[in-house]
N, C-alpha and C positions, 0 to 999 in steps of 0.2 A: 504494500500500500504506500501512497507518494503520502507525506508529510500533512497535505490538506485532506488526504482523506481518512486519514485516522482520529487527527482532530476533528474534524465532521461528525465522524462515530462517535466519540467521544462528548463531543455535545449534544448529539442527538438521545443519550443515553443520560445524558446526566441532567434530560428534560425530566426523566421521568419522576428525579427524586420528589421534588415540589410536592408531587400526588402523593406520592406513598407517604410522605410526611402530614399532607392533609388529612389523610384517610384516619390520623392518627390526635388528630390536634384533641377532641373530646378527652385522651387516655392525659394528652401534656396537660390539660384545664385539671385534669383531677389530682394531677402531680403536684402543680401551681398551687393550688387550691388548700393540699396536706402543707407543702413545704410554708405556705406565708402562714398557716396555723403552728406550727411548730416556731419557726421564727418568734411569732405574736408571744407564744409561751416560753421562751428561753432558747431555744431550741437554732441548729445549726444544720447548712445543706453540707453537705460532702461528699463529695464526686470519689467513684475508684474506677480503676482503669489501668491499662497496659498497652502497651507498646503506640499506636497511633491514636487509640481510641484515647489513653491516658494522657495522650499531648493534649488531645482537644478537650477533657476535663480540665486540665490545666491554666491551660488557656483563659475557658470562661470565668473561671474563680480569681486568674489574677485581675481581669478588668474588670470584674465586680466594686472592689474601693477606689481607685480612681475614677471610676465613671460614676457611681452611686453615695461614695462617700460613707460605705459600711464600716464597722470594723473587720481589721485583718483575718479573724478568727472567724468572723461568721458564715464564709462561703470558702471551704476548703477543698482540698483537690489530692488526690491518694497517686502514685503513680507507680507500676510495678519497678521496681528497680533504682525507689528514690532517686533526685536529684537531674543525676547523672542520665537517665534513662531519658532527661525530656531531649537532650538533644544526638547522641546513642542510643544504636540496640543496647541492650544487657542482657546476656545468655541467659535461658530460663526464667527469668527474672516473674514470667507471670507463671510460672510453676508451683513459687512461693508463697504457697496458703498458709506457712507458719506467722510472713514477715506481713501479710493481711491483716491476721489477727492480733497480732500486737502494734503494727501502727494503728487501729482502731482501741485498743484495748487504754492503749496512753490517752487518748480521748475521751475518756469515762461518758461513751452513748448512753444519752436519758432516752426516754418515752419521748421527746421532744425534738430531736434531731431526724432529720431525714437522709438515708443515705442512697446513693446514685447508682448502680453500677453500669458502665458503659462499656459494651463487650456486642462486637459486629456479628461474633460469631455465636453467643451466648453460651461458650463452653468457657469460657477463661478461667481458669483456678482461681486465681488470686482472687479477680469480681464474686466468681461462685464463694469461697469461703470469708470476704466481707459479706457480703450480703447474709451470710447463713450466721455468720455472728452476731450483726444488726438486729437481724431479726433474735436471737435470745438476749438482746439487750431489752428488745420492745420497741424500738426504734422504727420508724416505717421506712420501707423499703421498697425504689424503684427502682424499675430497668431500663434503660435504654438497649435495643440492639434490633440486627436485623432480620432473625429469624422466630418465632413466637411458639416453634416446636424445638424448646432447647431447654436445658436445665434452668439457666437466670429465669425465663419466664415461671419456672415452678414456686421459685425462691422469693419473688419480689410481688409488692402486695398491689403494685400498680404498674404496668406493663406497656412500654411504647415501644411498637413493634413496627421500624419500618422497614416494609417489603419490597427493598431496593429491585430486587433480581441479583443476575448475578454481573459481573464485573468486568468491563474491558478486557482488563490484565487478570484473566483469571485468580483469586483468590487476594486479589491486592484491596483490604478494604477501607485504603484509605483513602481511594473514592470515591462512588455513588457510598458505600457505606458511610463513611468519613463525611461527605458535605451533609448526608443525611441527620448525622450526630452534633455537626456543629449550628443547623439549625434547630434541633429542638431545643439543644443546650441554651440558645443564644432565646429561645420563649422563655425557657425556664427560668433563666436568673433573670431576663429584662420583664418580661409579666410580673414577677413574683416583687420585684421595687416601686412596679410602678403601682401596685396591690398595697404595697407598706410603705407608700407616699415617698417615695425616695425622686419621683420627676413629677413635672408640672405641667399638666397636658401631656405633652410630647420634647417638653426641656429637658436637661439633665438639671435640676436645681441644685445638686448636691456633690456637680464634678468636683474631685479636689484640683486646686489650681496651681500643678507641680511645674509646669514651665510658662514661656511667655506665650504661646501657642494655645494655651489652654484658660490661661488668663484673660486674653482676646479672645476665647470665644464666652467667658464668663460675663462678661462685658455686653458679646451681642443675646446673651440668654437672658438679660436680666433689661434688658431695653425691648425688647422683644415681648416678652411677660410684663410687662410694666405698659407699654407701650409710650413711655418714656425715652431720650435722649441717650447717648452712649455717653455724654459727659455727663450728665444726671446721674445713670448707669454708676459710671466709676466713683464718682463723689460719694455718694450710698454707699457703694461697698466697702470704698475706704473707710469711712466713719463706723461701718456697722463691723469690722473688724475682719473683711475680706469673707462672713458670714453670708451665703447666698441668698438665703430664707430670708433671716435679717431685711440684711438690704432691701427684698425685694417688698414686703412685707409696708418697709419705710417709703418705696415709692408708691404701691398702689394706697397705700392711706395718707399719704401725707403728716404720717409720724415722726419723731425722733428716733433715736437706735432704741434709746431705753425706752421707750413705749412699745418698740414691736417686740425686742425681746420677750418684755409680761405677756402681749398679749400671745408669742408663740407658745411660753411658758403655760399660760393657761388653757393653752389648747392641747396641751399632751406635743406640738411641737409639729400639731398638723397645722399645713399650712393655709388651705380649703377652711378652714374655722376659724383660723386666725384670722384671715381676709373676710371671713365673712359671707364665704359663697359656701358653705354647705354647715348645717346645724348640727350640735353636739351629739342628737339624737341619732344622726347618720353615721357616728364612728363605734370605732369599738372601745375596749378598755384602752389601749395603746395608743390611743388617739388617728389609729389610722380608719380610713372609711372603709365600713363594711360596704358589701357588694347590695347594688341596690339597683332595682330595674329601673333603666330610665337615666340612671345617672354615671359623669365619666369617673371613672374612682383617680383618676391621674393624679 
């Protein structure tokens, strides 16, 4: 085959994921649904995984605090073979149900946390014996993978199964399997923030603003949501202590810092109550908004 037509194939095949991943969004909504209740309770997501499927765990959990502004610990990422494995193979390394169970085990799993396994093929040791630990901790327990006649789907309590087919490169699934994974990953932690008020509409409210690239788009997130000026924008945020919420909170009321701070404070820190656009009655204890027909939970 000439170079355009493998590519070709190649795209033609990698139409199909979209689907298979749709076919599946009800099982992600119910994933979404456990993990922002486990969160709400104390509770922590945690991805396991090996070899490519454990990069694109990886992955999503580091862009979780930068982009949302979590804590470090609250979206973690297992990967067979530690560290070294994200950017190497490491022989066997998903063989190792021993080194599963004690990198979960250091993490004292409540009733509260949710854990991931993400395995293309749904036999991966290491996924299989986190998952089978999770679950004697009490812990709920999802799968991701691509086949829904495998062990992981026996193990996990909630199951997203997409039915890529099978694969260009025979057996290579970091593929259609693989894009298939980094979309549902990418519903699951971006749903599950925008669930526990971590964005504002469709802003990221709560990027941290680690370079100057990111501080320029802070700037246009917060004049945009305000529908305020960028030098407005900046001036607010300065004052309000480089605080997005804050800030933005100061321009749509026409507050001081110290006024929006209370009134985020007495919102639980939502910022839909604070502003004034959705009532006490529509959140939960956490002060995030429960789900409500009719209404955007952003």
């Amino acid at each position: 085959m000439t170079a355009r037509e493998i590519v070709a194939l190649m795209n033609r095949e990698d139409r199909k994921v979209a689907f298979a991943v749709e076919r599946e969004v009800p099982a992600v909504a119910r994933a979404v649904e456990a993990i922002v209740a486990g969160i709400r309770n104390g509770g922590r997501l945690i991805y396991v995984g090996a070899g490519s499927s454990g990069r694109m765990a990886v992955l999503d959990a580091a862009e979780c605090q930068p982009t949302f502004g979590t804590p470090p610990k609250l979206v973690q990422a297992l990967i067979a073979g530690g560290g070294r494995a994200i950017t190497r193979a490491v022989e066997g390394a998903e063989d190792d149900v021993r080194r599963a169970e004690s990198e979960l085990r250091t993490r004292d799993l409540t009733r509260n946390d949710v854990v991931v396994g993400v395995t293309a093929s749904g036999t991966t040791p290491f996924v299989l014996a986190a998952l089978r630990y999770a679950r004697g901790c009490g812990a709920i327990t999802v799968a991701i993978t691509s086949n829904r006649k495998t062990p992981v789907a026996r193990l996990a309590k909630i199951v997203i199964a997409t039915e890529v087919g099978p694969e260009v490169l025979t057996g290579s699934t970091r593929m259609k399997a693989g894009t298939a994974q980094k979309m549902v990953l990418n519903m699951l932690s971006t749903a599950t923030m925008a669930q526990l008020g971590h964005v504002y509409e469709n802003l990221m409210i709560d990027v941290v603003q680690t370079n100057e690239k990111v501080a320029k788009r802070a700037l246009r997130i917060l004049a945009e949501a305000s529908g305020k000026s960028v030098s407005a924008a900046e001036q607010a945020l300065r004052t309000a202590g480089h605080n997005m919420r804050v800030a933005l909170v100061m321009l749509k009321l026409g507050v001081e810092a110290k006024e929006a701070k209370k009134r985020l404070q007495a919102a639980g820190r939502n910022l839909r109550v604070a502003l004034g656009e959705m009532s006490e009655m529509a959140t939960g204890e956490s002060g995030v908004p429960r789900k409500k027909r009719g209404t955007n939970n952003g």
